[in-house]
N, CA, C and O of each residue as an XYZ file, in Angstrom:
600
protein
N      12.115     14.512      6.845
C      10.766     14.023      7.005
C      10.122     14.756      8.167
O      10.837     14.960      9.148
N       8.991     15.136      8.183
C       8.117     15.347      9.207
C       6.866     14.810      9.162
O       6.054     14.857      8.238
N       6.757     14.200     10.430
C       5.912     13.254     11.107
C       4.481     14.130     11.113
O       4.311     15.276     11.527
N       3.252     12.962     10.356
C       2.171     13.708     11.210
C       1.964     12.438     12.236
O       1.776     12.894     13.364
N       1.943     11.451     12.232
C       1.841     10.184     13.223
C       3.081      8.942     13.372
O       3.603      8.393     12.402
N       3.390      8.668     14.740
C       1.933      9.012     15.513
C       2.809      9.841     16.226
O       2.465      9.796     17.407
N       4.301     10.974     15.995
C       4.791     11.967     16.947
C       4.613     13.387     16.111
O       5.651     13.916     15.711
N       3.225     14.089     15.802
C       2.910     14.943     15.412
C       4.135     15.972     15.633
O       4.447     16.425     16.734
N       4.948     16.349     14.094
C       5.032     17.437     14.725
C       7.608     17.497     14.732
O       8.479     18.348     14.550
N       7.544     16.154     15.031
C       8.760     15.531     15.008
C       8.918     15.662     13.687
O       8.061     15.354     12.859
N      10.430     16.295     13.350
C      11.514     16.299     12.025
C      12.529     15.202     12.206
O      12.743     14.883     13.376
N      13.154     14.605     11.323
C      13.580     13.492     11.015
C      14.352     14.054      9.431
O      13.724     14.196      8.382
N      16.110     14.354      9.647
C      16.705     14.230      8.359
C      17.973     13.691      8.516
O      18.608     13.734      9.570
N      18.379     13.148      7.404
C      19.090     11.569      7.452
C      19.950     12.734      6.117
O      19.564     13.359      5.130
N      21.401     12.499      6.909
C      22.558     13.049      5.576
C      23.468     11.979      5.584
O      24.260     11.485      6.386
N      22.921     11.688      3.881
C      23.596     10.213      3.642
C      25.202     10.380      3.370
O      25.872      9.411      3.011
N      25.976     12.140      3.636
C      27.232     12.529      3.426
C      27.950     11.286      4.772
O      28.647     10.274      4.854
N      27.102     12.354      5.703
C      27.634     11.779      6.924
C      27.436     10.264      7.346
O      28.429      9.684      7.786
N      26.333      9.629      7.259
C      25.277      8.528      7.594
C      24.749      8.887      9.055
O      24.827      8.290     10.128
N      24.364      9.707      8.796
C      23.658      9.854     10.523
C      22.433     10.749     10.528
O      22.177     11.170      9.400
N      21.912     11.007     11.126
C      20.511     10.926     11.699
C      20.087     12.422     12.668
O      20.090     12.350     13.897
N      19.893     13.146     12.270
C      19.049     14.308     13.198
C      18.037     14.110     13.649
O      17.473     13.277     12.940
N      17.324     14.453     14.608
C      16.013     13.961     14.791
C      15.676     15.227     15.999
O      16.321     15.603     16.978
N      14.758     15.531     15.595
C      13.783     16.745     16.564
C      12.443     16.407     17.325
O      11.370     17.008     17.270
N      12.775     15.330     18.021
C      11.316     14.865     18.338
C      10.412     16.201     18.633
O       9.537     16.372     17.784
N      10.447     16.886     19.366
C       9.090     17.798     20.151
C       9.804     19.320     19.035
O      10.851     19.967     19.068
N       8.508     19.346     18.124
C       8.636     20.790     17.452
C       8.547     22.278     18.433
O       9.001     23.301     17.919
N       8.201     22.321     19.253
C       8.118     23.129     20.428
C       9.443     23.589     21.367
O       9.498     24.456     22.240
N      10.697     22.503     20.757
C      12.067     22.898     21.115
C      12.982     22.818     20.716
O      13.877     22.241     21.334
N      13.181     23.368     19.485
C      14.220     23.685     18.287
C      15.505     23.288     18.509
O      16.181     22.802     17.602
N      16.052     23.494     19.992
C      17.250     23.376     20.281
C      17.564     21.852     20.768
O      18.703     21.500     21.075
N      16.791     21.260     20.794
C      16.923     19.536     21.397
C      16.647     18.474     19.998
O      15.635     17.937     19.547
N      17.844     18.485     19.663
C      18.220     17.494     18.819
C      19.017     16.453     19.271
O      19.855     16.329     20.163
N      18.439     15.595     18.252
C      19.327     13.857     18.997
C      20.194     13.625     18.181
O      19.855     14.364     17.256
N      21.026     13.149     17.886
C      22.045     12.383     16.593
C      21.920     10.983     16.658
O      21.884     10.344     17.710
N      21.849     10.476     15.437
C      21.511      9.042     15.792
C      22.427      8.147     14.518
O      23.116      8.856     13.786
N      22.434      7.111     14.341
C      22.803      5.928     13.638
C      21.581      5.638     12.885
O      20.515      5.769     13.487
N      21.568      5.138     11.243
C      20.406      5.290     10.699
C      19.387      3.527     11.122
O      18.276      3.084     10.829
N      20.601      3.023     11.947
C      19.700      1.738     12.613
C      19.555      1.679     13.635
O      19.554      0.573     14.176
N      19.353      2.917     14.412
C      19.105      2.871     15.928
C      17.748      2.603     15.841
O      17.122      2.951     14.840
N      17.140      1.944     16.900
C      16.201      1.099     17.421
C      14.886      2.438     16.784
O      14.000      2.447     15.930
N      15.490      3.501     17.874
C      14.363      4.648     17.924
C      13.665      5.311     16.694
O      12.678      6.042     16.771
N      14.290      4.968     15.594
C      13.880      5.705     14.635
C      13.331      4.413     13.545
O      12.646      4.535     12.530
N      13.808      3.371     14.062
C      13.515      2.029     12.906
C      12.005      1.781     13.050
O      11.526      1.851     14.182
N      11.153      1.475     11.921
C       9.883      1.064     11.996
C       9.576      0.037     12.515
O      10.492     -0.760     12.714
N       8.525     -0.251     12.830
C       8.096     -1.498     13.404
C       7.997     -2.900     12.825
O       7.334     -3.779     13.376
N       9.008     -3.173     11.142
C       8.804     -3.553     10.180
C       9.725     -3.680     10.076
O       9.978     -4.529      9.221
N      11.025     -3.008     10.793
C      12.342     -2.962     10.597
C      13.078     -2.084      9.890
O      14.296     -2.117     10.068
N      12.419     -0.942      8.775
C      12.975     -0.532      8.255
C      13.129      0.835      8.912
O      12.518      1.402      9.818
N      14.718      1.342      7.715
C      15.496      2.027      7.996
C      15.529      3.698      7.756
O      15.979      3.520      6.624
N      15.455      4.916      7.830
C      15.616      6.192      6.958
C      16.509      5.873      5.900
O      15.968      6.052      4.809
N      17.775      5.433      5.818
C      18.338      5.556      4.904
C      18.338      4.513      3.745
O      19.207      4.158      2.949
N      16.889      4.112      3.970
C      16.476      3.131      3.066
C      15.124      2.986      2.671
O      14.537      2.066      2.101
N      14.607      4.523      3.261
C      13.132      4.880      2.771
C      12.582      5.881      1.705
O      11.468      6.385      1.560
N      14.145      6.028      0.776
C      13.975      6.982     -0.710
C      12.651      6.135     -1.354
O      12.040      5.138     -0.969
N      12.547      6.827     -2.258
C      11.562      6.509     -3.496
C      11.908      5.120     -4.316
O      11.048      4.365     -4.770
N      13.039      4.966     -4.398
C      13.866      3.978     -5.275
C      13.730      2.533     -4.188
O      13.512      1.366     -4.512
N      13.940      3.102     -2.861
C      13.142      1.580     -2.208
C      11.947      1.538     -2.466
O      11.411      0.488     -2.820
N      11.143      2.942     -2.307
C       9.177      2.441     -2.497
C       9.244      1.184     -3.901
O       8.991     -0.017     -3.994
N       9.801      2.416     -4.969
C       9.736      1.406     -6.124
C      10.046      0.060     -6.377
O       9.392     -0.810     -6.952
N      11.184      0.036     -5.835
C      11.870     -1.484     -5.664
C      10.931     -2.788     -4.837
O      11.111     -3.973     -5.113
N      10.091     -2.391     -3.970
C       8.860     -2.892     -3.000
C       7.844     -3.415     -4.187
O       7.276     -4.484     -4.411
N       7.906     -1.936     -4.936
C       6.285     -2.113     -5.582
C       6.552     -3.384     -6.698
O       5.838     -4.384     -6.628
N       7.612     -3.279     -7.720
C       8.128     -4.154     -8.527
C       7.927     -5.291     -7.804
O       6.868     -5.839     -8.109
N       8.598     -5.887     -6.897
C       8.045     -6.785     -6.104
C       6.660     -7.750     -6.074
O       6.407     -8.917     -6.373
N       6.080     -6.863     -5.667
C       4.633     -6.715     -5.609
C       3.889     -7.086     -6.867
O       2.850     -7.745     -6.911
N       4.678     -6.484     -8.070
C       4.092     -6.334     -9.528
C       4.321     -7.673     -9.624
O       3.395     -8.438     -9.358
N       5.469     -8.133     -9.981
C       6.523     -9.241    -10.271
C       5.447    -10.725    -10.174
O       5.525    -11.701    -10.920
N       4.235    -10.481     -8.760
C       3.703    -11.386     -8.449
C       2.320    -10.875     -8.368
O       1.485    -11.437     -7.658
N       1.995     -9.615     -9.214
C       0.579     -9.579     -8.940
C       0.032     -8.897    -10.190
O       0.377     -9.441    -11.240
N      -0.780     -7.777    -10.305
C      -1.519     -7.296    -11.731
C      -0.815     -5.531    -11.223
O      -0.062     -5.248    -10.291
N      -1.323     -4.813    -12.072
C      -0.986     -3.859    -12.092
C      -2.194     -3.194    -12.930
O      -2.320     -3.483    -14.120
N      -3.048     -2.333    -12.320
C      -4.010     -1.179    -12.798
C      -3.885      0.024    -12.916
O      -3.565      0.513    -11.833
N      -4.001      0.929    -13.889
C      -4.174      2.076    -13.731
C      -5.718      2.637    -13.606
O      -6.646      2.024    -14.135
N      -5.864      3.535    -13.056
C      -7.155      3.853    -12.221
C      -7.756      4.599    -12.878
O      -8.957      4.546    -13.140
N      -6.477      5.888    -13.440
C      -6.998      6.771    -14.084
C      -6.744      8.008    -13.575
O      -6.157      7.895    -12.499
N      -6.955      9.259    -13.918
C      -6.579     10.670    -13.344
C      -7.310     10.798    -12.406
O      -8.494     10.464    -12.347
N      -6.149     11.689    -10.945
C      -6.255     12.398    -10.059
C      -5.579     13.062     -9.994
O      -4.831     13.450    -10.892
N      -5.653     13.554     -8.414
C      -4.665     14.828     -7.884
C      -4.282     14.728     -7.122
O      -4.609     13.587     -6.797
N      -3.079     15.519     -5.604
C      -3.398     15.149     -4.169
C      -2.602     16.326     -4.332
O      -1.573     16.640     -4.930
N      -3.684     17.014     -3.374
C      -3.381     18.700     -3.308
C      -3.189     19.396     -4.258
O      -2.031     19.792     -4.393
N      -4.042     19.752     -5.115
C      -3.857     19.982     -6.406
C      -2.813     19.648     -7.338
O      -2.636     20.446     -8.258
N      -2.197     18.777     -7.287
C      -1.393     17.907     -8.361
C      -1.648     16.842     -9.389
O      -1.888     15.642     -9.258
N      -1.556     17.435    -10.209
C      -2.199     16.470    -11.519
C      -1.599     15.024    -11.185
O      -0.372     14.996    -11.099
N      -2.221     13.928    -11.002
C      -1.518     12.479    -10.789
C      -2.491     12.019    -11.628
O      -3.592     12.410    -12.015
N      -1.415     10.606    -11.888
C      -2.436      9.274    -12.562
C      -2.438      8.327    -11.492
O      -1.378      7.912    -11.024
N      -3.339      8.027    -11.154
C      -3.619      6.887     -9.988
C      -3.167      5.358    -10.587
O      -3.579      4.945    -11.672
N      -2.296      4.624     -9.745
C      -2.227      3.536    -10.451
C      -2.210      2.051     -9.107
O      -1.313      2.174     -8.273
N      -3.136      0.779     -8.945
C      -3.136     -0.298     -7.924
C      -2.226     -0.922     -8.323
O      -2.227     -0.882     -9.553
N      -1.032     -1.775     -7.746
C      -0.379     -2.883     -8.038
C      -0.617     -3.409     -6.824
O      -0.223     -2.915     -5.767
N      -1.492     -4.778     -6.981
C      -2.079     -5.972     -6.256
C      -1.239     -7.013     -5.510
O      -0.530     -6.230     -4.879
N      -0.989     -7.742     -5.289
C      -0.355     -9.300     -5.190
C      -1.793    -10.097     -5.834
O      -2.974     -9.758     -5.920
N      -0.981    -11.384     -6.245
C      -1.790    -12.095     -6.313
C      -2.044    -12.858     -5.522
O      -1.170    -13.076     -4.682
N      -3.366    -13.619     -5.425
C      -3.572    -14.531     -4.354
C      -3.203    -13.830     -3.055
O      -3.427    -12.620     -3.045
N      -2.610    -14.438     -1.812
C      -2.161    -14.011     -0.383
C      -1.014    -13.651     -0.561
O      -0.454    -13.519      0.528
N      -0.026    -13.300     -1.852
C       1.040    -12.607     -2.455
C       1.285    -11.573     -1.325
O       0.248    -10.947     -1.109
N       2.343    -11.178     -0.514
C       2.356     -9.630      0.426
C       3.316     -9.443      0.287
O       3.836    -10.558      0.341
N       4.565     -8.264      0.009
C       5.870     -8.250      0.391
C       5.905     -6.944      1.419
O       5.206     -5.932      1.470
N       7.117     -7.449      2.279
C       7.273     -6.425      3.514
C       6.379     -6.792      4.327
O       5.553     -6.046      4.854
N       6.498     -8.108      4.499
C       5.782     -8.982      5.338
C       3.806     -9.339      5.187
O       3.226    -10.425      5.185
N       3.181     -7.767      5.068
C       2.082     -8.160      4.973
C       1.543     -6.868      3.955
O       0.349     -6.593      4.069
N       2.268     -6.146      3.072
C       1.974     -5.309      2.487
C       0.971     -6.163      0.933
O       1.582     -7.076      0.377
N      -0.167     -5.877      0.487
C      -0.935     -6.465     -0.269
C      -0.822     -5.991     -1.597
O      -0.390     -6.512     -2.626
N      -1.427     -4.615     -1.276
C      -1.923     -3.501     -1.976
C      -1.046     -2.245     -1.961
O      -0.624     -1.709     -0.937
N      -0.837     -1.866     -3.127
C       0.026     -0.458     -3.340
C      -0.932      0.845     -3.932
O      -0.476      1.177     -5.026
N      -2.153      1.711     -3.534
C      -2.246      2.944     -4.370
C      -1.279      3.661     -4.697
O      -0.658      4.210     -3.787
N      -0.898      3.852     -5.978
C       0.157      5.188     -5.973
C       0.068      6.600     -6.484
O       0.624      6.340     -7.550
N      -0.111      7.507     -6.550
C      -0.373      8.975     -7.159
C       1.199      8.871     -7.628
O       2.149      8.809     -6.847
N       1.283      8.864     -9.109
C       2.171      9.285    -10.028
C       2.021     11.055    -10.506
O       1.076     11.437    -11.196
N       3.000     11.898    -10.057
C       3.042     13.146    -10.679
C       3.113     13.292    -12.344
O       3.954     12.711    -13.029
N       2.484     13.827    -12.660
C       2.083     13.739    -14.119
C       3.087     14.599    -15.271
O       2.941     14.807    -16.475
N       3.717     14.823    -14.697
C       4.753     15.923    -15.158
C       6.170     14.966    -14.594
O       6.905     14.615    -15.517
N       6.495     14.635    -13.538
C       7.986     14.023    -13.423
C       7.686     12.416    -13.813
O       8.507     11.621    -14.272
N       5.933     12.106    -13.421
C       6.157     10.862    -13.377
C       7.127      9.911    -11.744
O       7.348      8.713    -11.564
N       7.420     10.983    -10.987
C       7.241     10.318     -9.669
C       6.405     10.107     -8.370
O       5.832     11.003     -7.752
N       6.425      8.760     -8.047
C       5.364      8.925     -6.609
C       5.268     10.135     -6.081
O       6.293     10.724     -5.737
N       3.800     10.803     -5.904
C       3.846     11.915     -5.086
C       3.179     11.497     -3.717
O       3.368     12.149     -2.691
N       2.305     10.250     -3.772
C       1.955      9.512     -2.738
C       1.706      8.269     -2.676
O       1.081      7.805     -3.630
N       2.072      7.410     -1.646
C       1.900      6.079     -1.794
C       0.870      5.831     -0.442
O       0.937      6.465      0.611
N      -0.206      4.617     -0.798
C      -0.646      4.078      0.629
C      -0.831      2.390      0.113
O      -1.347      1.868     -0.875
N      -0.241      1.952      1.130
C      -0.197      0.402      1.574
C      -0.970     -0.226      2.826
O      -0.805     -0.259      4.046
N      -1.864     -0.689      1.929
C      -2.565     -2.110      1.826
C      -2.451     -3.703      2.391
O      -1.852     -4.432      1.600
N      -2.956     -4.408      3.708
C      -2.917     -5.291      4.093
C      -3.691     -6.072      3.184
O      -4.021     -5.528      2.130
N      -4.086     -7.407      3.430
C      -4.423     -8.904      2.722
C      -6.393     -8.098      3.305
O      -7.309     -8.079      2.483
N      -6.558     -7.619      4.615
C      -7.695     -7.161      4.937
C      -7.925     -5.948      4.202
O      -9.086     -5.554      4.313
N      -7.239     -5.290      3.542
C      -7.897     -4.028      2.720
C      -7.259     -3.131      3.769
O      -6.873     -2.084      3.251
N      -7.015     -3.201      5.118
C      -6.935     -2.361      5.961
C      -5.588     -1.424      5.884
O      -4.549     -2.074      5.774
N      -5.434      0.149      5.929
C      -4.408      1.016      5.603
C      -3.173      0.548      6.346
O      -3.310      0.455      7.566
N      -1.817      0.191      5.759
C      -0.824     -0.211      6.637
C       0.255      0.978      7.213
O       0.641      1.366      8.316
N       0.515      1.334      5.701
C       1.428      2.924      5.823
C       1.056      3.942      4.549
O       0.786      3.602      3.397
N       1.114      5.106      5.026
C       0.745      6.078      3.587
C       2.024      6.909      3.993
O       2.568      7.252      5.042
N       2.267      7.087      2.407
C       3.348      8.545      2.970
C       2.918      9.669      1.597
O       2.788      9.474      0.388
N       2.811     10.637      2.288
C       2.893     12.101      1.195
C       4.220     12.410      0.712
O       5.044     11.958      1.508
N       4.709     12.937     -0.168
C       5.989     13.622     -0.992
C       5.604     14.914     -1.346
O       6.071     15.209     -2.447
N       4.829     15.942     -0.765
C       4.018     16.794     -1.346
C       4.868     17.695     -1.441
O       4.435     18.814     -1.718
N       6.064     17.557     -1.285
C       7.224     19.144     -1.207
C       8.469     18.458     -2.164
O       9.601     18.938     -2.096
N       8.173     17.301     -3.057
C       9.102     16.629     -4.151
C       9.456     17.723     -4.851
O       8.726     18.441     -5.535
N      11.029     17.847     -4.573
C      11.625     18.457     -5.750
C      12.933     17.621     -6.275
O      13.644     16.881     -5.595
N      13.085     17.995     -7.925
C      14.323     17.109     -8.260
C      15.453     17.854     -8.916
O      15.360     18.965     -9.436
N      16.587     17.069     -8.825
C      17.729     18.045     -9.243
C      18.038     18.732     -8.109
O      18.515     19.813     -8.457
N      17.991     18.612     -6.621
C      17.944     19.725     -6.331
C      19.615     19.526     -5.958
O      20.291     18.500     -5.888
N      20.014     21.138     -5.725
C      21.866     20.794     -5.371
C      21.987     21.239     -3.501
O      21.236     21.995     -2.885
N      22.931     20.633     -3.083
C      22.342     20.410     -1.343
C      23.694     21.538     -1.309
O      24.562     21.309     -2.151
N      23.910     22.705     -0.409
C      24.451     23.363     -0.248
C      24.836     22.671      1.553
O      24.227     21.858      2.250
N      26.283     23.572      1.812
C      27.035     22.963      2.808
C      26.384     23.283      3.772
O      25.996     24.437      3.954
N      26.091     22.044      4.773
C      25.260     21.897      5.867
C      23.298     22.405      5.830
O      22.576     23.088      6.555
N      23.137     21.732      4.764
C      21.769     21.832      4.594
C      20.722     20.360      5.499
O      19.559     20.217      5.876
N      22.126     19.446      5.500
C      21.147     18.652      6.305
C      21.216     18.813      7.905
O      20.807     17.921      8.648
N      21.759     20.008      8.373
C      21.239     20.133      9.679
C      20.078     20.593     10.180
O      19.423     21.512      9.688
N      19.811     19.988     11.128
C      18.607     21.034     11.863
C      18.903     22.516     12.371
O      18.004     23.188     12.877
């Protein structure tokens, strides 16, 4: 992962071989890496959650959630960064939130794999909670030895 907020700039990769945690806070010094535990304090969201529990298959698992107790729209065609997506809302109903206060799910579905290429979440106020881009999604891919180092 690389951070644009709020540590512009910071890499973040999690090798689920090992269970541990690289982390590059300041892009400006290649050689200062941290090793971490994927539940150390420093890297956990403010929400509690974990890297090694922020694949796609948790987004999805959230959104179902969400569905389970709310409507589900499709919006209709877009893009994000030139990528063909179908835009799709899954709501809560009523004051419905899961992940404490998450409301609202936009999602950009890639139109070709059919996976999130972006998600942004939605408070009970409309107000943006978390967005994340996938704009470098590739699948199948095969991880060659020591690819998850920095």
């Amino acid at each position: 992962m690389e951070f644009i907020k709020p540590h512009k700039g910071a890499v973040l990769v999690y090798d689920p071989f090992k269970k541990e945690v690289k982390l590059r806070p300041f892009p400006f010094l290649k050689i200062f890496v941290l090793t971490l535990n994927p539940d150390n304090k420093l890297i956990k969201s403010a929400k509690g959650h974990m890297v090694d529990a922020s694949d796609i298959g948790a987004l999805l698992k959230t959104v179902k959630m969400l569905q389970e107790r709310g409507e589900t729209e499709i919006l209709g065609d877009s893009n994000v960064e030139g990528w063909p997506a179908m835009l799709v809302s899954v709501k809560g109903k009523g004051d419905f939130t899961v992940d404490d206060n998450i409301h609202n799910y936009l999602l950009w579905f890639d139109k070709t794999t059919l996976l999130p290429i972006k998600a942004s979440a939605y408070d009970m106020k409309g107000e943006l909670v978390e967005e994340v881009l996938m704009n470098d999604l590739e699948i199948n891919v095969e991880f060659a030895e020591g690819f998850f180092e920095l």
